[in-house]
Gaussian input, Z-matrix of N, CA and C with variables (Angstrom, degrees):
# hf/3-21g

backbone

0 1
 N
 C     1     B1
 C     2     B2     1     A1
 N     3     B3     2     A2     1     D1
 C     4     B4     3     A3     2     D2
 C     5     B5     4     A4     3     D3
 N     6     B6     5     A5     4     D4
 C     7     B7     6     A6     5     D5
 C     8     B8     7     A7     6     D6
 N     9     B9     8     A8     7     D7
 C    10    B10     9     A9     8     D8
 C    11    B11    10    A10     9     D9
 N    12    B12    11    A11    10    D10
 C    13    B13    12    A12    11    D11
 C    14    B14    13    A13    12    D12
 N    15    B15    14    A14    13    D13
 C    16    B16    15    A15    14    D14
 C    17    B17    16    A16    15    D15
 N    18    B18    17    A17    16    D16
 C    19    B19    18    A18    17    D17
 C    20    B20    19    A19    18    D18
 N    21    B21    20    A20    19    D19
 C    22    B22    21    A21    20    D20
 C    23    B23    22    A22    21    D21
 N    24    B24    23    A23    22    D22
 C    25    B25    24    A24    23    D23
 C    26    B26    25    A25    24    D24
 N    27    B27    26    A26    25    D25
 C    28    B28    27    A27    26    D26
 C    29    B29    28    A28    27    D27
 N    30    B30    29    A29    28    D28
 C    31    B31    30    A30    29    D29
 C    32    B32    31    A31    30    D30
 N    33    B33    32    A32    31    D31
 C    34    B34    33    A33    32    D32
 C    35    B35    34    A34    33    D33
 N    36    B36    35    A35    34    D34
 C    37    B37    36    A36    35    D35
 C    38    B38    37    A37    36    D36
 N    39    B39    38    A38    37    D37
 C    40    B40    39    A39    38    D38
 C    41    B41    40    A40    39    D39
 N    42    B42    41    A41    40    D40
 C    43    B43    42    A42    41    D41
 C    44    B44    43    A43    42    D42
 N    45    B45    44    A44    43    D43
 C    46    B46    45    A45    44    D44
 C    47    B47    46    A46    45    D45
 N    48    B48    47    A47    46    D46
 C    49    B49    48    A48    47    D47
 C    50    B50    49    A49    48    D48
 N    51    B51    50    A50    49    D49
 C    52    B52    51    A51    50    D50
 C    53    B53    52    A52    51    D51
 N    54    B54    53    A53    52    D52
 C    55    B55    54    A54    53    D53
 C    56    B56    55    A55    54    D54
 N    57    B57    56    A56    55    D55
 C    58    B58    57    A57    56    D56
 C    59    B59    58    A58    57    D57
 N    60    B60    59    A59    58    D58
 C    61    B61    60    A60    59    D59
 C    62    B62    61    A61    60    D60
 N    63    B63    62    A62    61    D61
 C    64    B64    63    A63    62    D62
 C    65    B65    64    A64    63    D63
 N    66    B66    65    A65    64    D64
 C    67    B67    66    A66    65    D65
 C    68    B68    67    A67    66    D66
 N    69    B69    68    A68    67    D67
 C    70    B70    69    A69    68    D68
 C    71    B71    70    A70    69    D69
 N    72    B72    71    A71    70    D70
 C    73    B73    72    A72    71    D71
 C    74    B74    73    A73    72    D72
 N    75    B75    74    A74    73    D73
 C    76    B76    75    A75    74    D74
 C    77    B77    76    A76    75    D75
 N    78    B78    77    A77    76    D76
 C    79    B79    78    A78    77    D77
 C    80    B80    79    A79    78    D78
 N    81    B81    80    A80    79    D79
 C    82    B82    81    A81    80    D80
 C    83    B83    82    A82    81    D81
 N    84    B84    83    A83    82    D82
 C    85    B85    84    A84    83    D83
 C    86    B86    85    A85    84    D84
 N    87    B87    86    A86    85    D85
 C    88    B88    87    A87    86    D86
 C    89    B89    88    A88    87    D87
 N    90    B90    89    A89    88    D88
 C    91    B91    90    A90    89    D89
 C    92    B92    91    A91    90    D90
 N    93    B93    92    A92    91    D91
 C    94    B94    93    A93    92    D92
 C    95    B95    94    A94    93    D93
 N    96    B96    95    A95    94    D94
 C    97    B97    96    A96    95    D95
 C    98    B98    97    A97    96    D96
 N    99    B99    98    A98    97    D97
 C   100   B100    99    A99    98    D98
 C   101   B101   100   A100    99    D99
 N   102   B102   101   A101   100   D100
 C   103   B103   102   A102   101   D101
 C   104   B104   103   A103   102   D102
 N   105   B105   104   A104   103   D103
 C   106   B106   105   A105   104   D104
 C   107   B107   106   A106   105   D105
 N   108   B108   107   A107   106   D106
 C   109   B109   108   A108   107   D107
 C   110   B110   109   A109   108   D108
 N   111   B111   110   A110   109   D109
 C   112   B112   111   A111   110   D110
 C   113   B113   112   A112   111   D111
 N   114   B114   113   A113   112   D112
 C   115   B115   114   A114   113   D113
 C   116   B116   115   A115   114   D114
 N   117   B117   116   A116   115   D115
 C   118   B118   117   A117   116   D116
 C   119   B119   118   A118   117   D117
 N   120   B120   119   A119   118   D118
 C   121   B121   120   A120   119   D119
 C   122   B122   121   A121   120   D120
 N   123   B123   122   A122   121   D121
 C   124   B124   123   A123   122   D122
 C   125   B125   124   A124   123   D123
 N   126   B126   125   A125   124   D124
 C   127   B127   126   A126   125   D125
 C   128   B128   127   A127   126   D126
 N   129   B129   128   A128   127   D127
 C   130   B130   129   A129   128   D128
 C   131   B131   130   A130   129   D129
 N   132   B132   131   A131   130   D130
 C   133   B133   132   A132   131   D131
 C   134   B134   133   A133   132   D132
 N   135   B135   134   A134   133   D133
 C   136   B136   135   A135   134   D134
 C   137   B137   136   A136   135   D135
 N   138   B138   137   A137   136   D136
 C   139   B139   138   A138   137   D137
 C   140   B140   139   A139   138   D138
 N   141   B141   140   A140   139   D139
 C   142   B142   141   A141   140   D140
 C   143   B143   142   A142   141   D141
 N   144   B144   143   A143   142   D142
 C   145   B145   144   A144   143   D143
 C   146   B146   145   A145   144   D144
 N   147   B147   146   A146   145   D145
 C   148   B148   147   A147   146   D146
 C   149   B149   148   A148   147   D147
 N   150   B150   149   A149   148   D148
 C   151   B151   150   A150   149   D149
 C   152   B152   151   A151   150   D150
 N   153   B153   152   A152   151   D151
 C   154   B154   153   A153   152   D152
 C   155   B155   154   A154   153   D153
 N   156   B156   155   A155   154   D154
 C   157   B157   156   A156   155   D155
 C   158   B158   157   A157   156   D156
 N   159   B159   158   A158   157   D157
 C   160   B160   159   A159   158   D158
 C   161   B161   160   A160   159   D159
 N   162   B162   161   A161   160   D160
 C   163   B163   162   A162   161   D161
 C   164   B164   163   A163   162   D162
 N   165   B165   164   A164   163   D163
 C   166   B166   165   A165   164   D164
 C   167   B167   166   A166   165   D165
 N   168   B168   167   A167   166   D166
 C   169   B169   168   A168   167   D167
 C   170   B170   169   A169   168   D168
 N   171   B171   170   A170   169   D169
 C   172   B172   171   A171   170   D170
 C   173   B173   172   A172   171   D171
 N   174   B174   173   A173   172   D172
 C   175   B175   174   A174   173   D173
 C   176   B176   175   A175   174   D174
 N   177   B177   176   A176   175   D175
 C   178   B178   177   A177   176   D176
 C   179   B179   178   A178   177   D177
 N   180   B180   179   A179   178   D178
 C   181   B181   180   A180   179   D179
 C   182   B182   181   A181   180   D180
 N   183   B183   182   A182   181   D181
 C   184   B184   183   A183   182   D182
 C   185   B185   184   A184   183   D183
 N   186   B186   185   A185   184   D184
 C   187   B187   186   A186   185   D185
 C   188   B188   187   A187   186   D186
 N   189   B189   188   A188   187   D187
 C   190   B190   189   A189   188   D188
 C   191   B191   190   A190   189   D189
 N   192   B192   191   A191   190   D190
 C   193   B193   192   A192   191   D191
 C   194   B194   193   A193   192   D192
 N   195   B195   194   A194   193   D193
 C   196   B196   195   A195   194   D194
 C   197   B197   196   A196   195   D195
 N   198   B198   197   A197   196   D196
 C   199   B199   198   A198   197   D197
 C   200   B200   199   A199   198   D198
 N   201   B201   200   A200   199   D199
 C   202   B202   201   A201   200   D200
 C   203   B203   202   A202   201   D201
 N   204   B204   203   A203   202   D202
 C   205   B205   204   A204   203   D203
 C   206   B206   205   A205   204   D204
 N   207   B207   206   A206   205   D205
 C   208   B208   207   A207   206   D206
 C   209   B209   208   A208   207   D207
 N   210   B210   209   A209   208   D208
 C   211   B211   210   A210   209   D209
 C   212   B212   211   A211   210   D210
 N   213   B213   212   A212   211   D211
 C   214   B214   213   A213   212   D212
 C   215   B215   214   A214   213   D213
 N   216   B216   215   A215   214   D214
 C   217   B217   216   A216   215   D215
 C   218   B218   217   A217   216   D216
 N   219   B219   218   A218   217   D217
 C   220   B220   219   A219   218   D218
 C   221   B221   220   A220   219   D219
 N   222   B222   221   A221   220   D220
 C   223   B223   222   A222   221   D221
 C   224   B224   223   A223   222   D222
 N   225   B225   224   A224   223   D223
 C   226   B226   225   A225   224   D224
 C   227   B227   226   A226   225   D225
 N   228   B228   227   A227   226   D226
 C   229   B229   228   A228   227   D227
 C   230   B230   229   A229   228   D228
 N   231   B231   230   A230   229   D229
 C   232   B232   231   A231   230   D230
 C   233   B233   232   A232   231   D231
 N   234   B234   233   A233   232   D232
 C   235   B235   234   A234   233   D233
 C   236   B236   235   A235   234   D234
 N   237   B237   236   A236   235   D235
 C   238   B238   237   A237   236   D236
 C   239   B239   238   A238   237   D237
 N   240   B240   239   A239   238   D238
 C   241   B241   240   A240   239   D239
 C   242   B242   241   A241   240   D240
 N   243   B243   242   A242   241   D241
 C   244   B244   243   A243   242   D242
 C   245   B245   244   A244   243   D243
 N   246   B246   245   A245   244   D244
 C   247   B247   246   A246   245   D245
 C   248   B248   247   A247   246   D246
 N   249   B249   248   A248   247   D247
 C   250   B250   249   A249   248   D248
 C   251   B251   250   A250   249   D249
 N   252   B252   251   A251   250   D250
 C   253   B253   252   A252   251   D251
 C   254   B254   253   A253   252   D252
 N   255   B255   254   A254   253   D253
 C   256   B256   255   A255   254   D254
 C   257   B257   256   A256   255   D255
 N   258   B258   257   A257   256   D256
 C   259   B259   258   A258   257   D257
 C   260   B260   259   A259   258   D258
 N   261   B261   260   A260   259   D259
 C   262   B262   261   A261   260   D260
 C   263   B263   262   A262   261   D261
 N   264   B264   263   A263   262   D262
 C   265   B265   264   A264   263   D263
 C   266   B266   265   A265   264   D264
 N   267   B267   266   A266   265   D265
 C   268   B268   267   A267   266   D266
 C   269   B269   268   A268   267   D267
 N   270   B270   269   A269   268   D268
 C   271   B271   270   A270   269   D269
 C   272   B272   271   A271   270   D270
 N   273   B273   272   A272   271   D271
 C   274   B274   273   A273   272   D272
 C   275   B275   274   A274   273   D273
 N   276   B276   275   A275   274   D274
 C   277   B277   276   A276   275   D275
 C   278   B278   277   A277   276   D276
 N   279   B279   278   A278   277   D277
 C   280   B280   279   A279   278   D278
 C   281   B281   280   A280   279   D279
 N   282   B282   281   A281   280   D280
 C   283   B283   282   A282   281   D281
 C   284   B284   283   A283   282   D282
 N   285   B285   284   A284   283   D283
 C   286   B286   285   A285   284   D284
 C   287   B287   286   A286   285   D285
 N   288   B288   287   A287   286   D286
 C   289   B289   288   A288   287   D287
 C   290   B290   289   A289   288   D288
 N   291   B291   290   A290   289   D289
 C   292   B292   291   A291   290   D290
 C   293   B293   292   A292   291   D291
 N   294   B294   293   A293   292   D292
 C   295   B295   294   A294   293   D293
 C   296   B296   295   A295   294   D294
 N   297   B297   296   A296   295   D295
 C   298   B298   297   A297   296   D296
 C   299   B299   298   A298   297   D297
 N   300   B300   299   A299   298   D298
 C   301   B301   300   A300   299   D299
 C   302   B302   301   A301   300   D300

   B1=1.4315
   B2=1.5196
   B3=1.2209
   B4=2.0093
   B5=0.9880
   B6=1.2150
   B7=1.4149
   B8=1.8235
   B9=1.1763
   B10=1.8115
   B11=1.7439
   B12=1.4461
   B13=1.6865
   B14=1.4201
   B15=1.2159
   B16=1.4351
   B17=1.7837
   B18=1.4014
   B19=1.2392
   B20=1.5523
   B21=1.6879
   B22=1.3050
   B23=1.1425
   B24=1.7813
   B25=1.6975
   B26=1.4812
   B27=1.0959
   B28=1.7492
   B29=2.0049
   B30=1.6242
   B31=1.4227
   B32=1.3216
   B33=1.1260
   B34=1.8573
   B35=1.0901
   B36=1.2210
   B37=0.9290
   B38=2.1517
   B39=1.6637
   B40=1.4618
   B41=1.1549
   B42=1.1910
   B43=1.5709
   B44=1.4993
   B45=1.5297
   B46=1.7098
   B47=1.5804
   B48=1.4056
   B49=1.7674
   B50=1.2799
   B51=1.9332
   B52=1.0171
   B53=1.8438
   B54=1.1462
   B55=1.3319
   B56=1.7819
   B57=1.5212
   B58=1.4811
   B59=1.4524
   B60=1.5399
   B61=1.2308
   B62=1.0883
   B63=1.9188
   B64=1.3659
   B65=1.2958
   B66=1.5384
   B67=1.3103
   B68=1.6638
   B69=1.5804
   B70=1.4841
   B71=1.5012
   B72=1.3301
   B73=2.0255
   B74=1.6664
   B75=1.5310
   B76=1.6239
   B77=2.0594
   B78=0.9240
   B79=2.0597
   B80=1.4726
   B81=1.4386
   B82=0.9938
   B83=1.5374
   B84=1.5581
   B85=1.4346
   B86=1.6737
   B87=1.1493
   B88=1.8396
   B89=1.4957
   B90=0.9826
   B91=2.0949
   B92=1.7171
   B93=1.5467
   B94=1.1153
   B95=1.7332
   B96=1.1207
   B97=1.2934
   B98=1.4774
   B99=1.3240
   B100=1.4041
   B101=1.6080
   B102=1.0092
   B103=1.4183
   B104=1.9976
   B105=1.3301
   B106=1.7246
   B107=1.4006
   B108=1.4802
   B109=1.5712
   B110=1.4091
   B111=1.6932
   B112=1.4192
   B113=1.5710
   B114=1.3201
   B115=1.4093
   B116=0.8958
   B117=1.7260
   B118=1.4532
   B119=1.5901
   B120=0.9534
   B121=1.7010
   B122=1.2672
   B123=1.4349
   B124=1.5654
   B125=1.6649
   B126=1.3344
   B127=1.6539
   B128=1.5238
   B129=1.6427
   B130=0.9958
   B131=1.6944
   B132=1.3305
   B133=1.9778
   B134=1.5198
   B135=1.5379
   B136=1.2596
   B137=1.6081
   B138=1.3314
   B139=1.6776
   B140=1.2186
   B141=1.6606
   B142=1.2573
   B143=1.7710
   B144=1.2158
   B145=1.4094
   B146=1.0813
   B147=1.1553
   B148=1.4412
   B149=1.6083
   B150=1.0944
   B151=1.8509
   B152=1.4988
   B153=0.7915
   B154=1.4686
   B155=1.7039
   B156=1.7267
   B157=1.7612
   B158=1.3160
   B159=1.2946
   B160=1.2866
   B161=1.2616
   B162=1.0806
   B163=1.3426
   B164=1.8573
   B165=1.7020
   B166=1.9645
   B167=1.5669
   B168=0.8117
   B169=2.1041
   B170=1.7892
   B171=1.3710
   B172=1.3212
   B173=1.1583
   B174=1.4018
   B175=1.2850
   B176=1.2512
   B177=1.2915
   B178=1.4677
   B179=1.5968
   B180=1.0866
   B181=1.8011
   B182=1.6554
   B183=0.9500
   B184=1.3342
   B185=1.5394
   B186=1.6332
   B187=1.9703
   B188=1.5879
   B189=1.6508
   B190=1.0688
   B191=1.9905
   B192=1.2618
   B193=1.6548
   B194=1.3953
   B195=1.5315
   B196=1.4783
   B197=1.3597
   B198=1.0134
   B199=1.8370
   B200=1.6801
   B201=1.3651
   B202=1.7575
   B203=1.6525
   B204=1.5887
   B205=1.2233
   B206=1.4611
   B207=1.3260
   B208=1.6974
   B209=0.8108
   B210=1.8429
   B211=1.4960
   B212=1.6440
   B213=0.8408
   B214=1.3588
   B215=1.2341
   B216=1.5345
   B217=1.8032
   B218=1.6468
   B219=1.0559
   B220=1.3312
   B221=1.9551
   B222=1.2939
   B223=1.0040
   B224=2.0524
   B225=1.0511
   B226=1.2594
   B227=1.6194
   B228=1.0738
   B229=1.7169
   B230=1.4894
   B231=1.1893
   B232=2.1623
   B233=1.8305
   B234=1.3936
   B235=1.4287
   B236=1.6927
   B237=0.9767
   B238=2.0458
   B239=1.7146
   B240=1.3191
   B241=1.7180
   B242=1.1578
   B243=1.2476
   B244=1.5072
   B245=1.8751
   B246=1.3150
   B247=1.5855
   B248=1.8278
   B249=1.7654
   B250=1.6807
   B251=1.5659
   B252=1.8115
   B253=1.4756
   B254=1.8994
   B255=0.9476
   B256=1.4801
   B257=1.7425
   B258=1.7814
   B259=1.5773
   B260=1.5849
   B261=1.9976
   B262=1.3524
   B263=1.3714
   B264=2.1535
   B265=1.3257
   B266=1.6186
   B267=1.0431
   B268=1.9647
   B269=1.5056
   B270=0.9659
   B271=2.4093
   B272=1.0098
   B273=1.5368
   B274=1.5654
   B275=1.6869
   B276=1.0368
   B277=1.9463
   B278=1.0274
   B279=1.6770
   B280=1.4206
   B281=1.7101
   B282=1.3811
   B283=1.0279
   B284=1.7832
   B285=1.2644
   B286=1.5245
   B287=1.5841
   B288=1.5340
   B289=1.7686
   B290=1.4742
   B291=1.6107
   B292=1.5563
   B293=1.7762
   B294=1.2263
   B295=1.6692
   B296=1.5276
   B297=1.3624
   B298=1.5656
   B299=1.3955
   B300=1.4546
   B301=1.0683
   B302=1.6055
   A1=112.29
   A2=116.46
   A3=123.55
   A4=133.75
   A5=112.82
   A6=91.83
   A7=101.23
   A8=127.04
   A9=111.93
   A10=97.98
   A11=111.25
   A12=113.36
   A13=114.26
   A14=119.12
   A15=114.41
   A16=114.34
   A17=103.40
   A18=105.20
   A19=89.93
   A20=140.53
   A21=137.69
   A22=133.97
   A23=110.82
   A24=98.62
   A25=102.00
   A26=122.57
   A27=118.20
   A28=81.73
   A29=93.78
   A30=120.26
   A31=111.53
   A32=113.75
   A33=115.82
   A34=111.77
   A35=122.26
   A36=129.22
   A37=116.24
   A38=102.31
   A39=117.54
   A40=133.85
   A41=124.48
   A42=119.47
   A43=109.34
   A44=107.40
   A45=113.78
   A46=88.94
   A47=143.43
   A48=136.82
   A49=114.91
   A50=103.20
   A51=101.41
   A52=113.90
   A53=124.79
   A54=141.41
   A55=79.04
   A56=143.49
   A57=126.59
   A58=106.05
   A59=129.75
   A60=125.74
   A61=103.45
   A62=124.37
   A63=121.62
   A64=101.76
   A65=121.26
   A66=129.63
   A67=115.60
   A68=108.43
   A69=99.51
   A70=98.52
   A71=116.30
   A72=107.36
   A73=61.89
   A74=96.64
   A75=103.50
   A76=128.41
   A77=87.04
   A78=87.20
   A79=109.29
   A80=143.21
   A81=140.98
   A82=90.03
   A83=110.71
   A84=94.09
   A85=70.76
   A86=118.16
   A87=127.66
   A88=113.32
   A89=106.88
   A90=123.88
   A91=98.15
   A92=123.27
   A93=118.51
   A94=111.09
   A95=113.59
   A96=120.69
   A97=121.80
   A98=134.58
   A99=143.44
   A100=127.69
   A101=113.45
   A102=143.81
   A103=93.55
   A104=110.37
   A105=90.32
   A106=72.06
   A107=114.06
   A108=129.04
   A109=102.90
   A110=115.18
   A111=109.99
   A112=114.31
   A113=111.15
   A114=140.31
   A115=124.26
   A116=135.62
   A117=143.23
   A118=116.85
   A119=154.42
   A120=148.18
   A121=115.80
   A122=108.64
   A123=100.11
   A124=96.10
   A125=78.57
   A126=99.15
   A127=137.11
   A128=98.44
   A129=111.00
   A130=99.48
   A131=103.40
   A132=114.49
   A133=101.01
   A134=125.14
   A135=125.37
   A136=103.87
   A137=108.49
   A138=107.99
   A139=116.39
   A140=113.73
   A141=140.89
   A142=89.26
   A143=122.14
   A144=143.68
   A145=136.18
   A146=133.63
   A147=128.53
   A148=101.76
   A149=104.82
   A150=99.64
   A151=119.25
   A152=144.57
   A153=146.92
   A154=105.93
   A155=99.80
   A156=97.50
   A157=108.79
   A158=119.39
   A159=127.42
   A160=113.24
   A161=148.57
   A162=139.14
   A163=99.16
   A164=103.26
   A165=106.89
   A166=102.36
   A167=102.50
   A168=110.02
   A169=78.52
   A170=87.24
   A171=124.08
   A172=119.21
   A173=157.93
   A174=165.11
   A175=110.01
   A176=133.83
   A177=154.51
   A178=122.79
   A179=104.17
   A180=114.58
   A181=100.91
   A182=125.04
   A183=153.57
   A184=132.28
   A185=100.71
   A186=94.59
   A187=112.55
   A188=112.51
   A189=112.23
   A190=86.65
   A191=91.80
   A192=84.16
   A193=111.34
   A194=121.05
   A195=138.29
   A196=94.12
   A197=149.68
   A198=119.54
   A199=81.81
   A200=118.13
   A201=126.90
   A202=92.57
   A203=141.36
   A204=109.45
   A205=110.73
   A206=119.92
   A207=108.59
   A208=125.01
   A209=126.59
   A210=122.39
   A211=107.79
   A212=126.68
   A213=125.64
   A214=130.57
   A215=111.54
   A216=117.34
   A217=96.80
   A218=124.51
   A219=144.37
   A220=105.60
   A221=143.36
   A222=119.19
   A223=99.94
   A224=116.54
   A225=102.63
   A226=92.25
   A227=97.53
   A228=118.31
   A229=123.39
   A230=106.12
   A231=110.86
   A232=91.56
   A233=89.13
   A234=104.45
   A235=78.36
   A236=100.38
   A237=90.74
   A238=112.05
   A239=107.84
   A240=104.79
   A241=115.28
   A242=128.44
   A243=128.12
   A244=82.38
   A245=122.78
   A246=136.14
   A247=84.70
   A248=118.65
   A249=95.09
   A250=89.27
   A251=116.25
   A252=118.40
   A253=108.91
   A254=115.82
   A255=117.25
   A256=96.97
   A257=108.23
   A258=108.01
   A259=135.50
   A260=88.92
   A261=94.94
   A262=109.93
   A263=119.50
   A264=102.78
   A265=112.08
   A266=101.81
   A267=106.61
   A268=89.77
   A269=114.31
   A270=107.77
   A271=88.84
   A272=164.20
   A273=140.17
   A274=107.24
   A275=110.30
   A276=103.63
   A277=116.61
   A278=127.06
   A279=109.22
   A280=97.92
   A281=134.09
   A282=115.42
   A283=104.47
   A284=120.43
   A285=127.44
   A286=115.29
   A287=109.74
   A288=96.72
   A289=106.01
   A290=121.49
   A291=119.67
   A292=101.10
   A293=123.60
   A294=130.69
   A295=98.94
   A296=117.76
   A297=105.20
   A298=106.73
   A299=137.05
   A300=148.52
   A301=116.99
   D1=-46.45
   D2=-157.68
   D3=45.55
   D4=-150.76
   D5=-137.91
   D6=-102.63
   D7=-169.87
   D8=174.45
   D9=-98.81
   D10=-178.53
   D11=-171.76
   D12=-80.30
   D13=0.98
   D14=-170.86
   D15=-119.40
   D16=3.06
   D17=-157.61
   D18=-93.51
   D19=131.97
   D20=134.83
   D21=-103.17
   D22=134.05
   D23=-163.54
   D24=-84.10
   D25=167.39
   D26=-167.96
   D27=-98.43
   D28=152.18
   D29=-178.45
   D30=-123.67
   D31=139.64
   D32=164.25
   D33=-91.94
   D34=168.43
   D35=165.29
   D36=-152.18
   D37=141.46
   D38=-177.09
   D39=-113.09
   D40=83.90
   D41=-161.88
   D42=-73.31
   D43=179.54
   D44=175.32
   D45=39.93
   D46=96.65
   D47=138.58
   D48=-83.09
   D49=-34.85
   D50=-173.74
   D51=-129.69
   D52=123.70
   D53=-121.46
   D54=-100.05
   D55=-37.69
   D56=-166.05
   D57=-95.56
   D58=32.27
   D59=-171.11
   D60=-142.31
   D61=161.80
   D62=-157.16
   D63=-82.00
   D64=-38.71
   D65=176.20
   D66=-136.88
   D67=158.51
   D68=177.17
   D69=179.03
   D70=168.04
   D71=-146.44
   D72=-163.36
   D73=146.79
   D74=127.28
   D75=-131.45
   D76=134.96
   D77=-160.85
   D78=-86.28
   D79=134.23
   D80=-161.52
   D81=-139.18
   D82=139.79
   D83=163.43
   D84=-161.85
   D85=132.64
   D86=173.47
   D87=65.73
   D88=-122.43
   D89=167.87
   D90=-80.43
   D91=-39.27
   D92=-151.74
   D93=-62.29
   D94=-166.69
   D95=-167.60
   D96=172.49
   D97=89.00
   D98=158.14
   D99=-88.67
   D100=135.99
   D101=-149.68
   D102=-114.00
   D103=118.07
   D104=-172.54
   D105=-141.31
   D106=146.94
   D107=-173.27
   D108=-159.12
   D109=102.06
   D110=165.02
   D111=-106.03
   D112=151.36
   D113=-177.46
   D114=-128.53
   D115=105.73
   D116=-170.45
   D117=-59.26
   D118=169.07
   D119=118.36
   D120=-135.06
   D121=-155.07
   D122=-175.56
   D123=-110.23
   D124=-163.40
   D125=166.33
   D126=-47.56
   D127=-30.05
   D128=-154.31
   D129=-103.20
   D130=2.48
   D131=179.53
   D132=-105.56
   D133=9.45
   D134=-175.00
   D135=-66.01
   D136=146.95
   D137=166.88
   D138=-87.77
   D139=141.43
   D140=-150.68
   D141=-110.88
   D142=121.07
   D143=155.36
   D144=-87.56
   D145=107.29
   D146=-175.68
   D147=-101.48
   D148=124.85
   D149=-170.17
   D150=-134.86
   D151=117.92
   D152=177.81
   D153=-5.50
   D154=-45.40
   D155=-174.87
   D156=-105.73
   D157=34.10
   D158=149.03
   D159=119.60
   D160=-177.03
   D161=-164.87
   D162=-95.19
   D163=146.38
   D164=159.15
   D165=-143.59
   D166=-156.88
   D167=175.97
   D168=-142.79
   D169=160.51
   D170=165.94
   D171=-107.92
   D172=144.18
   D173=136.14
   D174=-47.04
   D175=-80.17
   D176=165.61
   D177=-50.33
   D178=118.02
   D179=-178.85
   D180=-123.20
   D181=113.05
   D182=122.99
   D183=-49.56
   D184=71.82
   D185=167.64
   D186=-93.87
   D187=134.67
   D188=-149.14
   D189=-139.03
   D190=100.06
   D191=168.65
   D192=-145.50
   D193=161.00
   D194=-128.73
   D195=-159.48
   D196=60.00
   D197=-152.94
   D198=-81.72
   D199=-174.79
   D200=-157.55
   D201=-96.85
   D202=-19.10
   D203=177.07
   D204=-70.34
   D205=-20.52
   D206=174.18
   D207=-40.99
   D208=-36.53
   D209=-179.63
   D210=-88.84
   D211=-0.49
   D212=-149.45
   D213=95.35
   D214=-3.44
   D215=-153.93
   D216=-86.06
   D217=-175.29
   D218=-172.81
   D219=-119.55
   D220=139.74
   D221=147.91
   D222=164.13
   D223=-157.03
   D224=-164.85
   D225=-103.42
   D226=156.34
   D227=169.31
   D228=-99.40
   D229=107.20
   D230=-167.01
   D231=-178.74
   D232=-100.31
   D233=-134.70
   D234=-81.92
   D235=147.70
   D236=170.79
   D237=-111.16
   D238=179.61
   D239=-162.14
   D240=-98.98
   D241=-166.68
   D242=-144.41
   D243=-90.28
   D244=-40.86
   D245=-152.11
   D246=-73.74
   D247=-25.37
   D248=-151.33
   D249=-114.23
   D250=4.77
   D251=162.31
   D252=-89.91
   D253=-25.41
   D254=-179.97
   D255=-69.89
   D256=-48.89
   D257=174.88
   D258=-24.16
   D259=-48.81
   D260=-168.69
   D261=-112.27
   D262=7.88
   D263=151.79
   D264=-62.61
   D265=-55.05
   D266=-164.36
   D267=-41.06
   D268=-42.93
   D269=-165.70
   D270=-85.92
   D271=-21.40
   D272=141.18
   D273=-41.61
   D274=-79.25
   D275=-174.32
   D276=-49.32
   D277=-28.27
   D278=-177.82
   D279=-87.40
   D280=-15.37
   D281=178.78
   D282=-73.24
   D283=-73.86
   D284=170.05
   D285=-20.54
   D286=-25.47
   D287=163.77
   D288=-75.32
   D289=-48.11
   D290=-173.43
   D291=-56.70
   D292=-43.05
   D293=-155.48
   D294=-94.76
   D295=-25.58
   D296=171.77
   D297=76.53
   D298=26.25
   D299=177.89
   D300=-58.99

């Protein structure tokens, strides 16, 4: 069913978890649980694109994984699905508005 439009569950949140990295949070909101870990480099760690409209680099890398026992689901753990690649475009753009990417 879910939930109605007005309802928000309150979230915690944990900065510094992990003490050898530039940044890192951990997000709690119910059972759930995200793990967010940023790491600086230069220029020269930018991602390289090869793209139909020609090649760019990226600045920003986004690894975004979910494997299916998180939800409860059943299924193999690798490649993830079309629903948990759409997941982690939207959490690239909303991060790149905070990071200014």
């Amino acid at each position: 069913m879910g939930r109605d439009t007005r309802t928000v569950r309150p979230i915690t949140i944990r900065s510094g978890v992990l003490p050898r990295t530039h940044g890192s949070a951990l997000f709690t909101r119910g059972e759930t649980q995200a793990l967010v870990i940023a790491t600086l480099g230069t220029g020269r760690d930018e991602q390289r694109i090869d793209a139909l409209q020609g090649d760019y680099t990226d600045r920003f890398m986004l690894h975004y994984n979910m494997p299916p026992y998180a939800t409860g689901e059943t299924g193999r753990v690798g490649t993830p699905s079309a629903g948990r690649l759409v997941m982690g475009v939207l959490q690239a753009r909303v991060n790149c508005g905070i990071a200014l990417c």
